[in-house]
C-alpha positions as CSV (number, residue, x, y, z in Angstrom):
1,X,0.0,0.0,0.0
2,X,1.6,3.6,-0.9
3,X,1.2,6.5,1.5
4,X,-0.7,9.4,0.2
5,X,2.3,11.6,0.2
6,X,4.4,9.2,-2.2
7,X,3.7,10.7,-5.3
8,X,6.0,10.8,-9.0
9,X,6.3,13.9,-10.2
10,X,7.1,13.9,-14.1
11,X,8.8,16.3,-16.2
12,X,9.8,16.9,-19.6
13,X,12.2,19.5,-20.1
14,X,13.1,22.1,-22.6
15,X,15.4,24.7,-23.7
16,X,12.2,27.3,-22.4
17,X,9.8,25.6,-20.7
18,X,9.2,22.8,-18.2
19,X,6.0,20.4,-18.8
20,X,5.3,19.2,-15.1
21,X,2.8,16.0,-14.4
22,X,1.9,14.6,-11.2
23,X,0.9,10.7,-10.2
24,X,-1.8,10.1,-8.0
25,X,-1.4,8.7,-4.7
26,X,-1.8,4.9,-6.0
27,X,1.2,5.6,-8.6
28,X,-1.1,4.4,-11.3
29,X,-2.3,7.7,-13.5
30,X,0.0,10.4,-14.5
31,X,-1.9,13.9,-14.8
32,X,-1.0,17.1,-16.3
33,X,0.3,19.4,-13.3
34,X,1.7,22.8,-14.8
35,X,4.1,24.2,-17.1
36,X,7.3,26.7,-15.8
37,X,9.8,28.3,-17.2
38,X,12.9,26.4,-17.7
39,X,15.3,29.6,-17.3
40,X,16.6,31.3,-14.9
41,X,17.4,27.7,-13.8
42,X,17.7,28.8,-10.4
43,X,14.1,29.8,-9.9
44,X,13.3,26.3,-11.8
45,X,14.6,24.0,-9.4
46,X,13.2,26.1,-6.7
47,X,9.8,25.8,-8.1
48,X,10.0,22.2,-8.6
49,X,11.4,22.0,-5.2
50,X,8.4,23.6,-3.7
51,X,5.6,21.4,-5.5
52,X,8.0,18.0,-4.5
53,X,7.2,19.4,-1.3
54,X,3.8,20.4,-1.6
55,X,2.4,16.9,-3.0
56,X,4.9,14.8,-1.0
57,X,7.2,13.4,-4.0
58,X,9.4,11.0,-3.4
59,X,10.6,10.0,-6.9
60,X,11.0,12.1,-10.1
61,X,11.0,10.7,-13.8
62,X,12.7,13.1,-16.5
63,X,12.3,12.8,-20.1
64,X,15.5,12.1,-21.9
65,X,15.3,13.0,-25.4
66,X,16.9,10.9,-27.7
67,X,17.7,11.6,-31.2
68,X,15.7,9.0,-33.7
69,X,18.1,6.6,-34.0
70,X,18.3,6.3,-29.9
71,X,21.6,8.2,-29.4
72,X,22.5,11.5,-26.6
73,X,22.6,14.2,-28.9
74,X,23.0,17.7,-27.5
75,X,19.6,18.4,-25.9
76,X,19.4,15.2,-24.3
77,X,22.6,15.9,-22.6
78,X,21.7,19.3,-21.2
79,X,18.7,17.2,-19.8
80,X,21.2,14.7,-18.7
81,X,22.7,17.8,-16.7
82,X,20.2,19.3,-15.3
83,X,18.6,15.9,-14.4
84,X,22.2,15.4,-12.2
85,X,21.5,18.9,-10.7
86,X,17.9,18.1,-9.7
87,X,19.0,14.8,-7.8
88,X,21.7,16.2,-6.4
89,X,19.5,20.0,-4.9
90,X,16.7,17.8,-3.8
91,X,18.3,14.6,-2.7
92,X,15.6,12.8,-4.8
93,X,15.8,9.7,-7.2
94,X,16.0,11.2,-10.9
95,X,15.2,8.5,-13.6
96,X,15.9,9.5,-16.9
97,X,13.1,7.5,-19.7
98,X,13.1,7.7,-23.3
99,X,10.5,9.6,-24.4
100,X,11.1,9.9,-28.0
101,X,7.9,11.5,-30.0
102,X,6.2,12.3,-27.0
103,X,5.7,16.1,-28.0
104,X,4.5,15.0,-30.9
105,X,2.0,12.3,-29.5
106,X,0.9,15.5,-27.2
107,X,0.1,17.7,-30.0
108,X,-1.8,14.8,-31.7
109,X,-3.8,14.3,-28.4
110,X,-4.7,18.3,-28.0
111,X,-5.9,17.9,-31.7
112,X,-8.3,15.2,-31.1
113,X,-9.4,17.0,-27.9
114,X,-10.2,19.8,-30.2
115,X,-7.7,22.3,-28.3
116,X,-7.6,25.3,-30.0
117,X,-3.5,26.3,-31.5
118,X,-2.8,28.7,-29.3
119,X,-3.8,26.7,-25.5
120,X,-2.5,23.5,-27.2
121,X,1.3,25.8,-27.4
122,X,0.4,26.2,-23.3
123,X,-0.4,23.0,-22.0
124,X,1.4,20.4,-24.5
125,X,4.7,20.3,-22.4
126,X,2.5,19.3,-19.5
127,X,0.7,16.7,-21.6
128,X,4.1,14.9,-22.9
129,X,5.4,15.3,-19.2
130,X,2.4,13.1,-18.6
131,X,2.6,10.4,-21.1
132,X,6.7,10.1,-20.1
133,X,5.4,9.5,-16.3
134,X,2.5,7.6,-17.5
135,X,4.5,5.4,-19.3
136,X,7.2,5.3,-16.5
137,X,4.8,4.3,-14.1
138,X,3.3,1.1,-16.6
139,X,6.5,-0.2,-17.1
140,X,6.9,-0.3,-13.4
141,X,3.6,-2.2,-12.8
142,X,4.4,-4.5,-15.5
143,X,8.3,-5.0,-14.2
């Protein structure tokens, strides 16, 4: 049985903005949280240091993106980075997950929901941080 304060938190990180999803208490669906900005990094962390507090996270799961053929290219290593810096200012477990095309399987979701352009551009780095915990947290049921 998990304690209510043992939640995932699930980010997927870019050069501007920070997609932020949250696990319910059960670790079995990922949600949409909020979005930050991913500079000054500073105020970043402390942000995301605050809502690990808020919603009692004990784990966090950070989308490494991979190029196509499944090789650290230069974005996925500043994620590699700043996924070293998180663990290391909040003393949390950072797991890094593939999550190839999962901006892209956002933006195909917001269509279907019939988002309009401009919210889709506000809330789609929240969505893929979602699918990468969502799919984090399947593989660990099925593992």
């Amino acid at each position: 049985m998990y304690l209510a304060e043992e939640r995932i938190i699930g980010l997927d990180v870019g050069e501007r903005r920070i997609g932020i999803a949250l696990s319910d208490a059960s670790r079995m669906l990922a949600s949409p949280l909020t979005t930050i900005a991913a500079q000054p990094q500073p105020q970043a962390l402390e942000r995301i240091r605050q809502l690990v507090r808020e919603y009692g996270v004990i784990e966090l799961v950070v989308g490494l993106p991979l190029t196509l053929r499944g090789e650290v290219g230069p974005q996925a290593e500043l994620v590699q980075k700043f996924a070293t810096l998180l663990e290391t200012t909040l003393g949390l477990p950072v797991r890094l997950v593939d999550e190839r095309l999962t901006t892209a399987a956002a933006d195909q979701m917001l269509r279907e929901l019939g988002v309009k352009p401009d919210k889709r551009k506000l809330q789609i780095d929240q969505v893929a941080a979602s699918i990468i915990l969502q799919d984090y947290l399947d593989q660990q049921r099925t593992s």
